[in-house]
N, C-alpha and C positions, 0 to 999 in steps of 0.2 A: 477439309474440315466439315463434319455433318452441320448444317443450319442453326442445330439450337447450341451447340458451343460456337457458334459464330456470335449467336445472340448473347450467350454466356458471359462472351467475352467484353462485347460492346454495352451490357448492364453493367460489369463491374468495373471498365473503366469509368463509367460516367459519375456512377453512384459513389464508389468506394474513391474516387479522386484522386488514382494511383499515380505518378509522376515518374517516369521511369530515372529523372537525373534530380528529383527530389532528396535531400537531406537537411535532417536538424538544423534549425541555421541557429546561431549563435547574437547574442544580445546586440553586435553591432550589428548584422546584419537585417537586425529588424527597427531600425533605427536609434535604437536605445545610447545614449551617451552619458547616461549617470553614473554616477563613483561603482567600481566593482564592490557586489554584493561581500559584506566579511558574515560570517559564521558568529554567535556567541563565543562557541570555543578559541573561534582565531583571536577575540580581546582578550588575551593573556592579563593585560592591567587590569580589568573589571573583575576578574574575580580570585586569581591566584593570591593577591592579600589576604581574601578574605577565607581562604583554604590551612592558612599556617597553625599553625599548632591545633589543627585538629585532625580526627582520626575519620578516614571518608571512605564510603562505599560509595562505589560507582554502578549502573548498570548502563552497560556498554555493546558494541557489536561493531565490524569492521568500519561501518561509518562515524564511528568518532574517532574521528581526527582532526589533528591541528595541521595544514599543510599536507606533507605527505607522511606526517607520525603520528603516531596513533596516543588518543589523549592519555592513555594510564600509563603509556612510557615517557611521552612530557612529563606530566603531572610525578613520576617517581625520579625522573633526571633533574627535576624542581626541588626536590627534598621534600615532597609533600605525602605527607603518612596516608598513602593507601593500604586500609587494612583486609578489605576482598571486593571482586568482585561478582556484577550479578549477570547473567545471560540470558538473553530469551529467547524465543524460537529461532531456530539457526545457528542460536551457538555467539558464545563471547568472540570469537575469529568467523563467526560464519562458515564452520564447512558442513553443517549436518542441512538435511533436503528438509523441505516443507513436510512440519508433522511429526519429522519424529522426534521421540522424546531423547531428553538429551540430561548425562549423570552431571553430579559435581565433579570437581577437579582439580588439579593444581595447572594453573597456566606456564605450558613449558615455556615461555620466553620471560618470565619474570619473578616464576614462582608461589604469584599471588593467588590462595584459593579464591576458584570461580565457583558459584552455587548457579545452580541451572535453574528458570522460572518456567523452564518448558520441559519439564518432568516428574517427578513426585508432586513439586508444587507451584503455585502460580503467582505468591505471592513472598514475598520477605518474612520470616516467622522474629517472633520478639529475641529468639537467641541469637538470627543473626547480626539483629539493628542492636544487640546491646552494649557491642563493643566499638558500635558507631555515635558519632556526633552532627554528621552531616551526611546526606544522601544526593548524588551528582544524578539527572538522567541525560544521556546524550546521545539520542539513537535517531536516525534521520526515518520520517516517515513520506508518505505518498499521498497522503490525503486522498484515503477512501474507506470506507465503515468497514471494507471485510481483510482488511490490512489491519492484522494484530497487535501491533503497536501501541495504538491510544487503549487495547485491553490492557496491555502491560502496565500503561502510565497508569491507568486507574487502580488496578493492583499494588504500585508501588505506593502511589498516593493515599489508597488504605490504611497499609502498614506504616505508613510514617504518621500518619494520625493518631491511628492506635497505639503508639506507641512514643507518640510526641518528638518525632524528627522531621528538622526542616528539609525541604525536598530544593535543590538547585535544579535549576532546569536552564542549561543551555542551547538556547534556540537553534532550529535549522530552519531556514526557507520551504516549502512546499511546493514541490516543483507541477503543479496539480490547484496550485489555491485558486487562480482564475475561476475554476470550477465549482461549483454549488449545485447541483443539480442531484434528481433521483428520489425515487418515494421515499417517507419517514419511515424508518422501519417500524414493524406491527410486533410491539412488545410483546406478545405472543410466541413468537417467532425468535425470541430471546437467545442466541447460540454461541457458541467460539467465535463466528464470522461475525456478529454482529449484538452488540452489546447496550448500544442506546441509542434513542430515539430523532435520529440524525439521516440526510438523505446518504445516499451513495456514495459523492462527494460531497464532502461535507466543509473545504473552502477554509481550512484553519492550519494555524503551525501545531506542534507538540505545546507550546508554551499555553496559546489562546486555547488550545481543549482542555487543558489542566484548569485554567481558570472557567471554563464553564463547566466541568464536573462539578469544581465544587461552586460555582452560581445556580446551578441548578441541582443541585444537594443529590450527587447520584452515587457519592458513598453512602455508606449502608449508615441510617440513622442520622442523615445528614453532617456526618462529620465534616469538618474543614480542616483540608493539608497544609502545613505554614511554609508557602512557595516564596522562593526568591529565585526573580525571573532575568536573565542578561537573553535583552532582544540579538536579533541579527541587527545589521546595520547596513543602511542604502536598499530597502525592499520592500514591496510592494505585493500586493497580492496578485496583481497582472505582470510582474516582473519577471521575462525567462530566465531559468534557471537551471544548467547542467551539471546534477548531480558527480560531484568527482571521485566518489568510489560505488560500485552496484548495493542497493539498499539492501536486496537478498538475494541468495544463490539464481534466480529464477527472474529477476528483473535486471537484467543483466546489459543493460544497455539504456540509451535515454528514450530511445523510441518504444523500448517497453513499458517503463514511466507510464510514458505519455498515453500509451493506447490500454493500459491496465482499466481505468475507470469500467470500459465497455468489455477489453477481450475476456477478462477475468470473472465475466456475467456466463461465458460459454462452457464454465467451468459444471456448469448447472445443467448439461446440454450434452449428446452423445457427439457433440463436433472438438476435436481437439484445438487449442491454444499454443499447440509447438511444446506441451512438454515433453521432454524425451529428445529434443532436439537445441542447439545452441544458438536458438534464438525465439526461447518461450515469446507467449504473449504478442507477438506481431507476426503468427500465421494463423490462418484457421484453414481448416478442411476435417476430410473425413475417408474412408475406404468408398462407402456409398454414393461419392461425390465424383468419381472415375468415368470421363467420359463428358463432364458437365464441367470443369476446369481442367484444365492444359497443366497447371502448377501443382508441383505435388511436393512432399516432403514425406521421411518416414521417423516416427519415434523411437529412439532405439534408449536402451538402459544406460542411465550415466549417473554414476556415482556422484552426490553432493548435488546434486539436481532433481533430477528424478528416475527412481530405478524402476518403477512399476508404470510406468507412463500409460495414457489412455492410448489405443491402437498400436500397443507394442510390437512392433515390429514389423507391422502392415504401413502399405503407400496412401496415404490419403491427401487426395485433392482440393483444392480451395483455393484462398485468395492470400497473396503474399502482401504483407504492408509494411515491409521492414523502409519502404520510398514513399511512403503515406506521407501527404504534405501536413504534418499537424496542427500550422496555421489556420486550417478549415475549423478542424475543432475549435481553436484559442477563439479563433473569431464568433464560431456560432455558442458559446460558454452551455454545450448542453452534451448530453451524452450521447451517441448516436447509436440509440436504438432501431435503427432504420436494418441495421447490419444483422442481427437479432429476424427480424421480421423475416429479411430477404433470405439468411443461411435457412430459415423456416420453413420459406416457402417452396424452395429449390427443393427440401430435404425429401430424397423418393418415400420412405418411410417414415410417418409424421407420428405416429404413433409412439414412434420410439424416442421420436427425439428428447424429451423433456424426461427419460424412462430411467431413474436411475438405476435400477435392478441389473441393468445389464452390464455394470462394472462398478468397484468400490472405488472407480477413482473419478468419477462425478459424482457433485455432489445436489443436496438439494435445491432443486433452482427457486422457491419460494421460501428457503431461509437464504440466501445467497441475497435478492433482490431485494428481500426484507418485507412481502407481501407476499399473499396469494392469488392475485389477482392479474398480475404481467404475467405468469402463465395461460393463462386461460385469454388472457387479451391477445397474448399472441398468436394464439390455436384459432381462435374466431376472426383474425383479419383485422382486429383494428387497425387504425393510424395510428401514427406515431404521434400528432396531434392528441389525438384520442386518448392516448397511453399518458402523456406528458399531462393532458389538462387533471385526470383521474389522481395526481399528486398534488395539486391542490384541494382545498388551502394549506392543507400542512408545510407545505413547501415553501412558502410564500413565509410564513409563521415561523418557522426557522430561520428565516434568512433575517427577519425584524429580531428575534430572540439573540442569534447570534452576535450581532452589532455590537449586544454589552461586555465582549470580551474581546472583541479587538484590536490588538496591539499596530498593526500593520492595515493600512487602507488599500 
């Protein structure tokens, strides 16, 4: 082994805190002995009364379910009048990739039209809410700004404004909420990935961001959505918590979860995240990287995933974290930009790295990040010190702002 993949090797174990017989440990294993976390949707008593005789839209995606059944076939084996539903990116079943747009449709396992919110439009139009009475949201998020999601809620929360329907929001846990961290994004910078003025992660369920859009009046004209909210139960914001179906085609495991905050920054970056392979988001490398890591992976085309992957088809090298002790993160509650730095400064061609000209499947890394300015900190060598203080105060200021919404400590 040449010297500097010796050293290669001995950097990445110490830094990146790989563990080769590390895995996920699960709530007892981290001492936890409180009542198992239940879902909103799992309290059938809390809201199915209040469902009867009326006519409900739901917007939905493989994670809502009740158990191992998915809520709009509860909810239709209940007798309760679901009149369609809604879908957002990925699709009401989840099988379309990131991005692409996706038609209406009639759901072949029920029959019920589906309207797609991830294609002609983004939002509920008054003809679809007119033959609605109540509008259900129950789609499980990640808690982080460029996770689509909280775009969606906001969307729906317009259209039930506008059009005066109450919005049910049954809660999911945040498998992610420990976390707060990351610059406020630079409303300039306003995009699909990023919509308001929130760090990275941003440390909330679906239910507590609902209620700070409209605390912080971020419907247009300040409208107010009339939420009726059924919490989860037994959870906490530091509460671990494993996800029990994949939230989207691409996060496809818990250690993706978990390591999304920071892998999903490299999206921004000529270094691949393992799309195009069956275990997105917990590898990174590159072609350029051959010779400088021993671990290699290759991206190849995969339907429902990703068909146009970045490095399609080529071997690229880097660092494997699918054994990444996540505890490190939970403990230090920050993002590790340290990772960012180092693929940086390895990278033979620095030029290129942050280039996105060189493929339409990286994307902006200063609207990704939600500044302009962790570009250019990274190119010059800051610390990560460095990088972390330059988010204050805004950062600090959110996390006091946030408090007023709440639901879970």
């Amino acid at each position: 082994m040449k010297i500097f993949q010796l050293i290669a090797l001995i950097v990445t174990l110490s830094i990146f805190g790989i563990k080769s017989n590390s895995i996920q440990k699960d709530n007892a294993s981290l001492g936890f002995k409180s009542k198992p976390v239940q879902t909103a949707a799992e309290q059938t008593n809390q809201y199915f009364s209040y469902l009867k005789h009326k006519r409900i839209a739901i917007l939905a995606n493989p994670t809502s379910i009740i158990g191992e059944k998915h809520l709009v076939d509860s909810l239709l084996a209940s007798g309760i009048n679901v009149v369609k539903v809604f879908g957002p990116e990925h699709g009401f079943r989840g099988n379309a990739s990131a991005g692409a747009k996706i038609s209406d449709e009639k759901d072949p396992n029920t029959g019920i039209k589906v309207i797609s919110l991830y294609g002609s439009k983004r939002k509920p139009s008054a003809d679809d809410l007119k033959d609605v009475d109540l509008m259900i949201f129950d789609i499980q998020d990640v808690g982080c700004r460029f996770y689509t999601y909280i775009n969606v809620l906001k969307d729906v929360m317009e259209a039930c404004a506008e059009n005066n329907k109450e919005l049910l929001i049954l809660d999911r846990p945040n498998p992610n909420g420990y976390l707060v961290d990351g610059p406020i994004l630079d409303m300039r910078l306003k995009s699909g990935v990023g919509k308001f003025p929130i760090p990275i992660a941003h440390g909330m369920t679906i239910a507590e961001f609902a209620q700070m859009i409209n605390g912080e009046g971020w419907l247009p004209n300040k409208m107010i959505c009339k939420l009726k909210i059924i919490p989860v139960k037994n959870y906490t914001h530091d509460t671990p918590y494993t996800l029990p179906v994949k939230p989207s085609p691409n996060l496809n495991t818990q250690q993706s979860v978990m390591l999304y905050p920071i892998t999903c920054l490299f999206e921004g970056t000529i270094i691949s995240q393992g799309r195009g392979t069956y275990f997105p988001f917990t590898v990174l490398g590159s072609p350029a990287l051959k010779g400088i890591y021993s671990f290699s992976f290759t991206p190849k085309s995969i339907k429902g995933m990703s068909e146009t992957p970045l490095h399609l088809n080529q071997e690229c090298f880097g660092i494997d974290f699918r054994n990444y002790d996540i505890e490190i993160l939970r403990k230090s509650k920050r993002i590790n930009i340290q990772w960012m730095i180092d693929f940086y400064q390895i990278y033979p061609f620095k030029d290129k790295f942050f280039d996105k000209t060189q493929s339409d499947q990286m994307l902006n890394i200063d609207v990704l990040v939600g500044n302009s300015e962790f570009r250019k900190q990274i190119i010059e060598g800051k610390s990560v010190k460095e990088i972390q203080d330059s988010w204050e105060p805004q950062l600090s200021e959110y996390k006091e702002m946030r408090k007023k919404y709440l639901i879970y400590r």
